[in-house]
N, C-alpha and C positions, 0 to 999 in steps of 0.2 A: 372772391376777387372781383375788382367794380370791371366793366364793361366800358374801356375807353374810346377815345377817339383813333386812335389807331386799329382798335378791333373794328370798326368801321371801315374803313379805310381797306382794311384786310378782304373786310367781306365781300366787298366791292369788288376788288381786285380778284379776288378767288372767281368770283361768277362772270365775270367779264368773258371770257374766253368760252366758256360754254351757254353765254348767250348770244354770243357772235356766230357759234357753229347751228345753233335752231336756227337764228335769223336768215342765214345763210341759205340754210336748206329750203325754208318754208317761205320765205319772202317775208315776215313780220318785223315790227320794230324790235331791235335790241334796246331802245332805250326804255320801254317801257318795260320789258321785259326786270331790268333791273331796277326801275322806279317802282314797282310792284311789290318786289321782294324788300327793297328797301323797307315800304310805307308799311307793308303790313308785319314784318318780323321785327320792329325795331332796329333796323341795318344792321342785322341777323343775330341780336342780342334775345330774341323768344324763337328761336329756333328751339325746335325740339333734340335733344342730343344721340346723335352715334343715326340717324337717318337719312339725312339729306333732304329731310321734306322741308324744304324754303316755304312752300304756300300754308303747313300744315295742315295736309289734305288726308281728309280721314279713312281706314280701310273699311268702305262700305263692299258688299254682297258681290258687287262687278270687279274688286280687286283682285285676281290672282299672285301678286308678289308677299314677298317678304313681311309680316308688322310687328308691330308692338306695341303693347298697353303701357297708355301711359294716366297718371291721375291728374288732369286738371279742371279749371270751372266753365261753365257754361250758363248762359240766364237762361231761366223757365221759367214762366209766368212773372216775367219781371224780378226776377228773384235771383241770385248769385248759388250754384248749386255745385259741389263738386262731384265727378264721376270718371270712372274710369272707362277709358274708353281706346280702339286702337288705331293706331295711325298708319300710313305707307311710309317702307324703308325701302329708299335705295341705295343702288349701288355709288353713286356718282352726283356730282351735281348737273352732270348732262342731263341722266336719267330722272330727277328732280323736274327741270324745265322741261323738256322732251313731255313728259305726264302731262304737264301745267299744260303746253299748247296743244296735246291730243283732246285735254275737257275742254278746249276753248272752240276746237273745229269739229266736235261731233258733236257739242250743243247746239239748236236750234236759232237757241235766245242770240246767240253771239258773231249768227251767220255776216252779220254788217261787217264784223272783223276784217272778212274778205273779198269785200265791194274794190275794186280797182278807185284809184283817189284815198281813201283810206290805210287800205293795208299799208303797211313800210311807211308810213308818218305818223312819228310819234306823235303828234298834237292831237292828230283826228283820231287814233286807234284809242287815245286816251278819254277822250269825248263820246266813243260810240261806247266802251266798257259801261258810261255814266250812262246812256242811252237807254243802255240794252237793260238796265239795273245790275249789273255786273256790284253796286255797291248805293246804297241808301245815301251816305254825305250829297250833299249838290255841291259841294267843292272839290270831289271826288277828281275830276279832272282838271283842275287848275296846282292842285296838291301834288300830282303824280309831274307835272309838265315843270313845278318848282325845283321839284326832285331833281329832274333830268337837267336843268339847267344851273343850279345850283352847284357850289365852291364844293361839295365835301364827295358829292358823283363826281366831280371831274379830277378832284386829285386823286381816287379811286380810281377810273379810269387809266391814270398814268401812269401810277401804280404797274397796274397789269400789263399795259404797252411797252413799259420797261422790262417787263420779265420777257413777254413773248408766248403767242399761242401756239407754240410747237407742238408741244405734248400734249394737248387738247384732241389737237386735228383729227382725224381716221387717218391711219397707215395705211398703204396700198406697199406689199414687200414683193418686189417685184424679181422674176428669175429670168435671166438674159441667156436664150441657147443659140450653137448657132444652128446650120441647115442642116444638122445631122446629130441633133439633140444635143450636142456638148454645152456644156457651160464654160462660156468665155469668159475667162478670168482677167483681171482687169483693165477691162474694157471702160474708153470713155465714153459716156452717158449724156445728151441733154433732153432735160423736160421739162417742156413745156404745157404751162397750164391756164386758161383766160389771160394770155397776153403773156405772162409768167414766166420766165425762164431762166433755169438752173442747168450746172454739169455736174455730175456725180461719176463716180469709179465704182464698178461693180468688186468684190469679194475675191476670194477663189473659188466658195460655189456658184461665182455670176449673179452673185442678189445683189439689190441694194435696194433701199426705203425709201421710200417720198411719202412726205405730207399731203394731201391733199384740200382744194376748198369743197365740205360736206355737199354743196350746192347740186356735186353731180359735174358732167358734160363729159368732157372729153380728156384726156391727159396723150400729147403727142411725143413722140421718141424719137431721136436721131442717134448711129453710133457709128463711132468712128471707124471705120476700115484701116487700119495697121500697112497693109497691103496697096493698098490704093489710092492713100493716104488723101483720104475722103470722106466726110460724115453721109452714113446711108440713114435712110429711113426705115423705121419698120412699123408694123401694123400700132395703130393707136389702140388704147384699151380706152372703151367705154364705159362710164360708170355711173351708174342710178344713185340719186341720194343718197349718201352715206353716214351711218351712225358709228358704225363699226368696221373696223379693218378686214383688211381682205388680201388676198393673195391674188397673182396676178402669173403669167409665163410667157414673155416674148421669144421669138424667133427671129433670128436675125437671115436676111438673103444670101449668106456664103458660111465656110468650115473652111478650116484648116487639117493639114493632117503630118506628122512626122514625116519626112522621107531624106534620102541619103543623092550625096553622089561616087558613091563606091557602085564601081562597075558588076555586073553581073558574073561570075567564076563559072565556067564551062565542064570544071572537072570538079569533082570531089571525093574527101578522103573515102576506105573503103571500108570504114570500120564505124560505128555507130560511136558520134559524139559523145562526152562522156559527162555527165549532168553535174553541175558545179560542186565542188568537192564539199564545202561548208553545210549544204543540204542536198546530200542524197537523196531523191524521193524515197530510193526501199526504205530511208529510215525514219517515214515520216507512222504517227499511227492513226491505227482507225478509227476514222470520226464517229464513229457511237461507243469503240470504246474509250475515246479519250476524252472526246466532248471537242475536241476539234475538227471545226468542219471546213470545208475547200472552199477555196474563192471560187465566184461565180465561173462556171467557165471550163473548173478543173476537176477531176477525176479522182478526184480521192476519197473518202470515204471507206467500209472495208475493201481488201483487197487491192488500196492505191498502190501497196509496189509493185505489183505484176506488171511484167511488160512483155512487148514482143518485137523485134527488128522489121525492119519494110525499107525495101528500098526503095530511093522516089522514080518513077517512072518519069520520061519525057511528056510534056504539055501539063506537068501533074502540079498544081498548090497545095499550099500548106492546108488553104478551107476544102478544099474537094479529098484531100485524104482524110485530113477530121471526120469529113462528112461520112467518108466511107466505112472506118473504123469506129463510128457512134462515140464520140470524143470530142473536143472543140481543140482549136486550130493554138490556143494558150497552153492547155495542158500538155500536148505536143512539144510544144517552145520550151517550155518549163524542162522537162524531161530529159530535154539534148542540150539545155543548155545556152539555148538563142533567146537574145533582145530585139525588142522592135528599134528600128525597120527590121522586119524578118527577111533573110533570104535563105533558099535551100536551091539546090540543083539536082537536075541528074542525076542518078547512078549515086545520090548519097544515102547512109542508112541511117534512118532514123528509129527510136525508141520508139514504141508508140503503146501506150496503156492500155491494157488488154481487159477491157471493159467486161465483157462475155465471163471471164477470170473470177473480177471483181463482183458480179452480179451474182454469180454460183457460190464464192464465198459470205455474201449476205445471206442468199438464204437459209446456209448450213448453219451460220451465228443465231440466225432466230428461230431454227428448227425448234418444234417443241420437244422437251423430254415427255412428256405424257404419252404425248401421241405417237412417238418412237418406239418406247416402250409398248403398247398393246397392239400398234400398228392399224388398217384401215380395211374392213373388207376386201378382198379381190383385188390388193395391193402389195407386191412386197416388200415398200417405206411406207414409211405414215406420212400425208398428208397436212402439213403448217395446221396447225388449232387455229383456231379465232382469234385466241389472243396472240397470234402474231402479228394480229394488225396493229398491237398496240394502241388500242383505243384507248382513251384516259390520259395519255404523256407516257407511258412508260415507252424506255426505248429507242432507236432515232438519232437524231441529230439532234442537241440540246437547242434551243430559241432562243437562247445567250451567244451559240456557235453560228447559226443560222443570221443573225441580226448584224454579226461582226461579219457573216461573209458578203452580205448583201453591201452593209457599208463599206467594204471594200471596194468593190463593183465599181469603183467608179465608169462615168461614162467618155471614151473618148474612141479615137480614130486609129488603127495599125496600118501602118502599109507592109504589104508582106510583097517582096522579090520573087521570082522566077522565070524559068524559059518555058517559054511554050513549045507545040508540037514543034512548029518552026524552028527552034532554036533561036526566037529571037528576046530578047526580055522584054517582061512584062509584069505590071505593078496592078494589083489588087487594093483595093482599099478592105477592111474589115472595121465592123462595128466593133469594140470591147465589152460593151454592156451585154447581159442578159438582162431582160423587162426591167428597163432603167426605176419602172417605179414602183417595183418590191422595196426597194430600199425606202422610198418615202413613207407605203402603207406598214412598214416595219417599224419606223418612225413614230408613227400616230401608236400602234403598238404597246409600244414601250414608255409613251406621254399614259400611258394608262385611260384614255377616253373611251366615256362609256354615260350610258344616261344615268341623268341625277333623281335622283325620288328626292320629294318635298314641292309641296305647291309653291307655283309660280322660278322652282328653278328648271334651268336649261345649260346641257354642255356646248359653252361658247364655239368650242370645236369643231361639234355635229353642226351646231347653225352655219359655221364657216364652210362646211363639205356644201348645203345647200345653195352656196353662191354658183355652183358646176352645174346648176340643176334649175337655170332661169324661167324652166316653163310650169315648173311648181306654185302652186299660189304661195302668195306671199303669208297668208295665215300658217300653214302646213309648215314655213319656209323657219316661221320662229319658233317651235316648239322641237324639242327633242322627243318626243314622243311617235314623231313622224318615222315611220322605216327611213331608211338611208342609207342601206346597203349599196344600191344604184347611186344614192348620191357620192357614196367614198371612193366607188370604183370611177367616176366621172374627174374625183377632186384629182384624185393619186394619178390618172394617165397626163391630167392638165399639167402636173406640175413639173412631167418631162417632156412638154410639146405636142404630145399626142392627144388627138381628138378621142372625148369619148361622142355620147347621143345626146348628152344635156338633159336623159330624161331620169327623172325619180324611179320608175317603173322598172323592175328587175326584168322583167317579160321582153320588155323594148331591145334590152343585147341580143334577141334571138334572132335577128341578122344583120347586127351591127357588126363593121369592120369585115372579115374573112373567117372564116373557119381554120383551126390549125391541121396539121398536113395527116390526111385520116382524122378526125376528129377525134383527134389522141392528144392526152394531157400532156402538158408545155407549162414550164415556168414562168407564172406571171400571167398565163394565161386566163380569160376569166370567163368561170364557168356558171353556168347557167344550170341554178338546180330547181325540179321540182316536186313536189314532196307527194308522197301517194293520196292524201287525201286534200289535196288542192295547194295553192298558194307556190309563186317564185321566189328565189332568191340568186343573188348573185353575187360573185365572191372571186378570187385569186389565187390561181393552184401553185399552192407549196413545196409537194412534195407527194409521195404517194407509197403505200405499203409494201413490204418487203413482196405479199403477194399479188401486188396488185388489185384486190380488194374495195382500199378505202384513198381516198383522194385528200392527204393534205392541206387544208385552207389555209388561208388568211383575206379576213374581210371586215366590212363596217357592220355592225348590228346581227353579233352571232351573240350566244349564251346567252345563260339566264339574267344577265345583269345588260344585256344588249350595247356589248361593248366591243370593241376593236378588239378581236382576237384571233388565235389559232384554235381552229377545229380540224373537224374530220366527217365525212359523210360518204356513201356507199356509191361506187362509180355507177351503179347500176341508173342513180338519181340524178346525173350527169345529164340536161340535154342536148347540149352543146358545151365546144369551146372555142374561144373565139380572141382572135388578135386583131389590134390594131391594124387597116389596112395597107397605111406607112410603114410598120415594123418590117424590118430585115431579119425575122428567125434565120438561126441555124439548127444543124442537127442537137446540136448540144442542147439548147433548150430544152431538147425532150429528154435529157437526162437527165432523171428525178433522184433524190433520194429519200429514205425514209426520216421523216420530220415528226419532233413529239407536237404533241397539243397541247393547248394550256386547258383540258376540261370541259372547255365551253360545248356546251352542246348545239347537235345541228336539228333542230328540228323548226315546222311550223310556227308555233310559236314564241319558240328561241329568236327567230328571225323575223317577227313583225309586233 
């Protein structure tokens, strides 16, 4: 098929947008940028096919990406010769240019490129290429400047302006919380960017997208107060050159939170609520043997129907009886029957989940028969086997059940009702969330990320955790072969508001944020391991063994394939564990249950 004017025109139009975004970034002309690609591929008619390579630049000894062999000629000794030979493939025509201006600023020859007066004018950048011998013609620079000015570049050009560099730009997907982690749903947005300025509506998880100029600087937020009915400011996010998109997590300076003007009841009935007829808890079943697991929060699991009555005392809440009973202040709700805004009173009797019940019934479900059978030295039961820890997946909460309860989890605000000692009322605010960002690291999870074998490839994913991780070099920062363990646990706390250390270093959590309450495993909490024969790791506790034995994961850069998974490793290698020192725990977070593994193993190597 001939090679028209219009395939001109196209090609033109295709590379425009991703020479605007180098220009951008680096300060260089764009117009030469496309007068180059023009002159030497035939206005992209000798383009090599299914590459990207505009310059056709060969894969010499320094290339680590993608190639390909291909047969064309080359003069040797004056002579017309064919060989085969292999070239660079990439991903993108960004990627293409991006290469082109990396050989042009670590070459020696070409340093006049970047003389102030020259650079970003096309005439002189074109004149020094001829200078530097960047090309034998001596019309080499009046050819490239015809180019640029010439009828067939500029309706090329227009081409492209008429489509728009949307899709070109780096995405920044930005998540809007307010003062108390929630994601404000939609919320209006303006952003502003070098002068720039848009309004956007956030989502109902509070994201929304902007483009960005790759150039970098600043991108500034204002968002509307509902309430105040006033646009506030919130922190600007700063941003280094950009090739690639990135995530982002604002905070906004206020929260909202449900609440009532139904008065506070002095008296209550004297019989314990009675839990919504549609679902009875006793009839709900046991999350290892159903594969249904409880929302964050709630008590189910074996033994969830057992219960036991309590009556509430004067000055007493809903969180401080959870607290007392080893249960969370939901599962309670759930049980009698009450919606938020929660209220309880005096002298009323409530259900309450008899945890203690429940924890006796798991261990009888995973007692061993072996070990019942012959029993235990200077014992008269046997002893849970080994393989009650269920190491390998068997057993547990399924990671299909686990995945759904965490995304359940949403994050928001309860007010819960009562009287104090006084008798006078009084409103509680409560968090809902447990570690709002198991849900994200479940996320990543279930995207299956995990490092890629093959020279010169890299999971986009992991290089994305390394933007949490600013004091990494920037070499370490583009390879996935870097640990990142540190880096996922950094990306995952960012992406619900909370600070992690910003460092790559697993070791550095060793007294980052607080310690949890005894240094006793907590959901979401993240644990600091170290292995007997050297090296850290760090990771996110999931869950933990019927006997307490083995600790649950979920982390970046476990098993042999050093990928986002669920493990399991021995508490004994625990050095800590440690929360955010903004997080609001409750009791309930230390209410573990047994979780399977996906295999991955925990050792030294597995993890670096």
């Amino acid at each position: 098929m001939a090679y028209t004017y219009e395939d001109k025109l196209d090609f033109i139009a295709n590379l425009y947008c991703p020479a605007r975004v180098i220009a951008d970034q680096t300060g260089c002309s764009w117009e030469i940028i496309l007068a180059q690609a023009a002159q030497e591929t035939g206005w992209g008619e000798k383009c090599l096919p299914g590459t990207y390579n505009i310059f056709n630049i060969k894969a010499d000894k320094s290339w680590k990406g993608e190639s390909k062999v291909f047969h064309v000629w080359e003069k040797k000794d004056g002579k017309k010769v064919w060989v085969d030979d292999a070239f660079r493939v990439y991903g993108s025509y960004l990627e293409s240019l991006n290469d082109r201006m990396k050989f042009l600023r670590t070459n020696p020859r070409y340093a006049g490129l970047e003389k102030p007066g020259i650079k970003g004018n096309y005439k002189k950048e074109a004149q020094e290429l001829l200078d530097s011998s960047y090309a034998t013609d001596e019309n080499y620079a009046k050819l490239l400047i015809e180019i640029v000015e010439g009828p067939t570049m500029k309706r090329g050009i227009a081409r492209a302006q008429k489509r728009g560099c949307g899709p070109v730009l780096p995405m920044v997907e930005v998540f809007l919380l307010d003062g108390a982690k929630v994601a404000i749903k939609k919320a209006n947005v303006q952003v502003r960017q070098d002068g720039k300025q848009a309004e956007v509506e956030t989502d109902d998880h509070g994201r929304f997208v902007v483009r960005v100029a790759p150039k970098g600087g600043e991108i500034q937020f204002k968002v509307f107060d509902k309430d105040k009915n006033a646009w506030v400011d919130v922190d600007p996010i700063k941003l280094d050159k950009l090739l690639n998109d990135k995530t982002a997590t604002l905070i906004a300076p206020t929260f909202t939170a449900q609440t009532s003007t139904r008065e506070h009841e002095k008296t209550a009935p004297a019989k314990p609520a009675a839990a919504p007829a549609a679902k009875p808890p006793a009839a709900k079943p046991p999350a290892a043997a159903s594969g249904a697991a409880a929302k964050p929060g709630q008590a189910a699991a074996p033994g969830a129907g057992k219960f036991k009555n309590y009556t509430v005392r004067k000055g007493e809440s809903l969180a401080s009886i959870a607290s007392d009973h080893s249960t969370s202040y939901q599962a309670i709700a759930e049980a009698n029957g009450i919606s938020s805004p929660y209220i309880i009173r005096p002298d009323q009797v409530l259900r309450i989940p008899d945890v203690k019940a429940r924890l006796a019934d798991q261990e009888k479900r995973h007692a061993s028969p072996p070990a019942a059978a012959h029993g235990a030295p200077g014992a008269g039961a046997a002893k849970p086997a080994a393989a009650n820890d269920h190491d390998g997946g068997s057993g547990g909460i399924t990671l299909a059940s686990l995945g759904q309860a965490l995304s359940n989890g949403s994050t928001y605000l309860h007010t819960v009702f009562f009287r104090n000692e006084e008798q006078h009322p009084q409103t509680d605010l409560m968090h809902a969330s447990r570690a709002p960002w198991m849900k994200f690291a479940q996320e990543e999870f279930e995207k299956g990320v995990k490092r890629r074998t093959g020279k010169g490839k890299h999971d986009a994913r992991i290089l994305e955790y390394f933007t949490a991780t600013p004091s990494l070099d920037k070499k370490s920062a583009s390879v996935d072969e870097t640990p990142y363990c540190a880096a996922f646990v950094n990306w995952c706390l960012g992406r619900t508001g909370y600070k992690g250390n910003g460092s790559a270093l697993a070791v550095s959590f060793a007294k980052w944020g607080r310690p949890t309450k005894g240094n006793k495993p907590a959901l979401g909490a993240v644990a600091l391991i170290k292995f007997p024969g050297g090296g850290h790791h760090v990771t996110f506790v999931a869950g933990i063994s019927p006997n307490g034995r083995l600790i649950a994961t979920l982390g970046g850069n476990q098993g042999d394939n050093h990928e986002v998974s669920h493990s399991r490793c021995p508490k004994t290698m625990v050095v800590t564990y440690r929360y955010p020192s903004d997080y609001p725990d409750y009791d309930d977070d230390y209410v573990l249950h047994d979780v399977e593994s996906d295999h991955a193993p925990m050792t030294a190597s597995s993890t670096h």
